[in-house]
C-alpha distance (Angstrom), angle and dihedral (degrees) to the residues before:
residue distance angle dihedral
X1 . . .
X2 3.78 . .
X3 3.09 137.8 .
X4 3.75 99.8 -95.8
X5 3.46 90.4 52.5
X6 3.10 101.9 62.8
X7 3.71 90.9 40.6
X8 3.75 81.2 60.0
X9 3.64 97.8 49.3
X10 3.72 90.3 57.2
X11 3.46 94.5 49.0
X12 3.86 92.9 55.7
X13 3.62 90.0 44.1
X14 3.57 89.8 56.8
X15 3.41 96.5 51.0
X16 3.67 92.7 44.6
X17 3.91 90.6 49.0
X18 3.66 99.9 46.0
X19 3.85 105.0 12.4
X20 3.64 107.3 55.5
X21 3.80 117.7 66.0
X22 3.97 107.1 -164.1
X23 3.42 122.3 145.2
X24 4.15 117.7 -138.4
X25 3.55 135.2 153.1
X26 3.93 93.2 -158.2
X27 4.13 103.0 52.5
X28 4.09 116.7 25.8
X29 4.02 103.3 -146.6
X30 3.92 97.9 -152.5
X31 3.63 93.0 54.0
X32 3.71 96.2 42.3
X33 3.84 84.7 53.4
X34 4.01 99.1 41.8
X35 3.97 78.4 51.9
X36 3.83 91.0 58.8
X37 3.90 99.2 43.2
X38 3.39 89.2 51.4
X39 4.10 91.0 51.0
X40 3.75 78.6 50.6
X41 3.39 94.2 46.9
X42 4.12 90.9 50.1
X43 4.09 87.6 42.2
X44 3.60 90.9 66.3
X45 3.73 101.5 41.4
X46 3.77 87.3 54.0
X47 3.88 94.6 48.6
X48 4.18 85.4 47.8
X49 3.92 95.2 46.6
X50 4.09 85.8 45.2
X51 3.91 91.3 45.3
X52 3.54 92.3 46.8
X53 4.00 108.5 53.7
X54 3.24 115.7 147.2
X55 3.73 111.6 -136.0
X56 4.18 128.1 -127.3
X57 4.39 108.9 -99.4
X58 3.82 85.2 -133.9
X59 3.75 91.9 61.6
X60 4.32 105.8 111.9
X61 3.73 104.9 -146.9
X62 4.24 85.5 -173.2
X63 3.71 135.1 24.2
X64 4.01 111.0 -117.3
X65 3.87 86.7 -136.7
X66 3.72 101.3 51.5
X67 4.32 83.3 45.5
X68 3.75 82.8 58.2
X69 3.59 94.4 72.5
X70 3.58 101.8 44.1
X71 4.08 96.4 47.7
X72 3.91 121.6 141.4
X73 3.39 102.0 -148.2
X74 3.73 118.4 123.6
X75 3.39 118.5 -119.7
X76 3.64 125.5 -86.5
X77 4.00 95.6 -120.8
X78 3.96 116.0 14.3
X79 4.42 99.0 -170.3
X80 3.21 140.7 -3.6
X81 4.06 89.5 -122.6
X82 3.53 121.0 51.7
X83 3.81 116.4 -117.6
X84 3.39 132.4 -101.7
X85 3.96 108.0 -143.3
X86 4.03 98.3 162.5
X87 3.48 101.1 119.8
X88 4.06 115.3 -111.6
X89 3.78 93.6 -107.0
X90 3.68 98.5 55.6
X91 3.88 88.9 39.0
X92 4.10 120.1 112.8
X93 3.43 115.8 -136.3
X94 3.32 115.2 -123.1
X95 3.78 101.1 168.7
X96 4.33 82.6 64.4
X97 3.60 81.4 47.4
X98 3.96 91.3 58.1
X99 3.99 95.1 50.3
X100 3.70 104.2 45.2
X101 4.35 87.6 42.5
């Protein structure tokens, strides 16, 4: 049961317990409708205690190998060369350099 239902359950036992005026000597409305609010009542307290577990610490939600092999961690060494990353327009030329020295 969810939580709606049992919010519905209480609201038709409500209406049933204070709402309806019938008179019967066999069935007695407003405790057949305090009976269902507090089933309501009971149906959401279950569905919060079952929503709510809390889990063990020892529980391991990923295995350390399988993690392994999807790490994000750059890489210790990335070339052999270093980079050059000054754009070509700001660049000096040093193979010009070479020909006219």
């Amino acid at each position: 049961m969810r939580i709606g239902a049992g919010i519905a359950l209480i609201v038709v036992g409500a209406i049933i317990a204070f709402a309806v005026r019938d008179t019967s000597d066999t069935l007695n409305l407003t405790a057949l409708g305090i009976i269902i609010m507090l089933g309501g009542a009971a149906g959401i307290w279950v569905s919060y205690r079952l929503a709510n577990t809390r889990r063990r610490g020892d529980v391991t939600v990923i295995d350390p190998e399988v993690e392994k092999q999807y790490t994000t961690a750059p890489r210790k060494q990335v070339a052999d060369q270093p980079i050059d990353v000054t754009p070509t327009h700001l660049r000096d030329d040093r193979s010009r350099n070479f020909k006219s020295g």
